[in-house]
C-alpha positions in Angstrom: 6.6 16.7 14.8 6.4 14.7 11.7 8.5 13.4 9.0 7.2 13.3 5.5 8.2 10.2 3.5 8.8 10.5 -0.3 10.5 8.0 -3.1 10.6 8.4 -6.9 10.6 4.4 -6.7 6.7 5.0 -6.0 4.3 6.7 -8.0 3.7 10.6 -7.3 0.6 11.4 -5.1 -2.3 12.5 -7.3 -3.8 14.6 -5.2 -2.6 16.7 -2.5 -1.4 14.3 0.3 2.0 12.7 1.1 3.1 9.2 0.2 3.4 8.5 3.9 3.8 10.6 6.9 6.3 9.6 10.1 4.8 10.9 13.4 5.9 9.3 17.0 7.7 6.4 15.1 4.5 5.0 13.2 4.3 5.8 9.9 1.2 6.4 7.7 0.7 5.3 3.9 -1.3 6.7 1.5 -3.3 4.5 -0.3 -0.8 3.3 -3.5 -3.3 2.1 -6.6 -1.6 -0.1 -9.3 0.7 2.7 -11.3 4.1 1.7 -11.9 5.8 5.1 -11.0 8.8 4.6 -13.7 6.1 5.2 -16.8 3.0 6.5 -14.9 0.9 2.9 -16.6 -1.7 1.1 -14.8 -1.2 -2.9 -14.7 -4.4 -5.0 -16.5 -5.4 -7.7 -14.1 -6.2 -7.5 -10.9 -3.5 -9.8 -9.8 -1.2 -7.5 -11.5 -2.7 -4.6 -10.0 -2.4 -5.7 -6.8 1.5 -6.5 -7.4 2.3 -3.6 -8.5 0.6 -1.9 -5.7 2.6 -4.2 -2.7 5.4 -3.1 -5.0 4.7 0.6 -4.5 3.7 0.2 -0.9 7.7 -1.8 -0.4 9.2 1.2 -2.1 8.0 3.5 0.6 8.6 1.0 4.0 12.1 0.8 2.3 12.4 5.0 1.9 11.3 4.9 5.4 14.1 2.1 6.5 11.3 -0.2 7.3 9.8 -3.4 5.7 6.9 -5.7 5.1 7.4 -7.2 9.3 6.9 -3.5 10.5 3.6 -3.5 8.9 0.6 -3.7 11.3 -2.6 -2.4 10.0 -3.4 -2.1 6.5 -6.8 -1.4 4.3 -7.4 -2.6 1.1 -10.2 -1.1 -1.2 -11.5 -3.0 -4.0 -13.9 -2.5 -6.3 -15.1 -5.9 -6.8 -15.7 -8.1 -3.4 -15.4 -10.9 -6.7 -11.4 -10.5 -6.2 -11.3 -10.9 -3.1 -9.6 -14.4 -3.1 -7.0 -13.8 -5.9 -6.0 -10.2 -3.9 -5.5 -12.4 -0.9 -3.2 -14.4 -3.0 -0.9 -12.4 -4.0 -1.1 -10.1 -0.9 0.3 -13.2 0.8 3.3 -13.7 -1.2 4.4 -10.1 0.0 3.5 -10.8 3.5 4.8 -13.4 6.3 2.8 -14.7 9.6 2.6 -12.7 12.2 0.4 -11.1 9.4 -0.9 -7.3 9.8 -4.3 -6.6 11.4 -6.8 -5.6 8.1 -10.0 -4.4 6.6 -11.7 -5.0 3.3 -13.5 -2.7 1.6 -15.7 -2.5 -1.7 -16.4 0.9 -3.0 -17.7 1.9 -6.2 -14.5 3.9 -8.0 -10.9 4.2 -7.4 -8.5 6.9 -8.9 -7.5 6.2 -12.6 -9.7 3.2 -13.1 -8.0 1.3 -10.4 -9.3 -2.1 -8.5 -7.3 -2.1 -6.0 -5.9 0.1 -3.6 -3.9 -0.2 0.0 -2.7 1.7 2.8 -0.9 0.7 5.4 0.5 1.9 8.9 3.6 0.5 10.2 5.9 1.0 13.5 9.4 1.6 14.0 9.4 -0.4 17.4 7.2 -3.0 18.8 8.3 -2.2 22.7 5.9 -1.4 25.0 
């Protein structure tokens, strides 16, 4: 069975996908790209962008009860390798060591003009 995962405190999908799905007690996000969801605008610089988007992707780990420490696996798409280091930068003011496994990617587009994007996956319990 799976639990879909939906907050107005994150911007609406654009497409037709969830925000996150909840299967087994690990819970999938949809990539979020930089729109603030209260006015539907995208931020300017990439540092920005990428707030905005650790913003959107807090909004649904806190729909889902869960945080930031229950993330382990994210991917971020860029598309410019050139921000690499100032995405890092502010991805690591959102995140705290034991950091997530992740990938990197540079692609040629994202939705609405974007230059960042991230999903994540994150786990109820760490037990095994």
């Amino acid at each position: 069975m799976r639990n879909i995962i939906q907050t107005d405190k994150a911007p609406q999908a654009i497409g037709p996908y969830s925000q996150a799905v909840e299967t087994a007690g690990t819970v999938y996000i949809s990539g979020q790209i930089p729109l603030d969801p209260a006015t539907g605008e995208m931020a300017g610089t990439i540092e920005e962008q990428t707030d905005q988007v650790m913003r959107n992707l807090s909004a649904i780990l806190e729909e889902a009860g869960l945080s930031f420490d229950q993330v382990v696996k994210t991917t971020i798409f860029l598309t410019s390798l050139d921000d690499f280091a100032a995405v890092n930068e502010v991805y690591g003011r959102h995140l705290s060591e034991p950091y997530p496994a992740r990938a990197t990617v540079e692609i040629s587009k994202l939705p609405k003009g974007a230059k960042v994007e991230i999903e994540a996956i994150a786990v109820r319990s760490f037990n095994m």
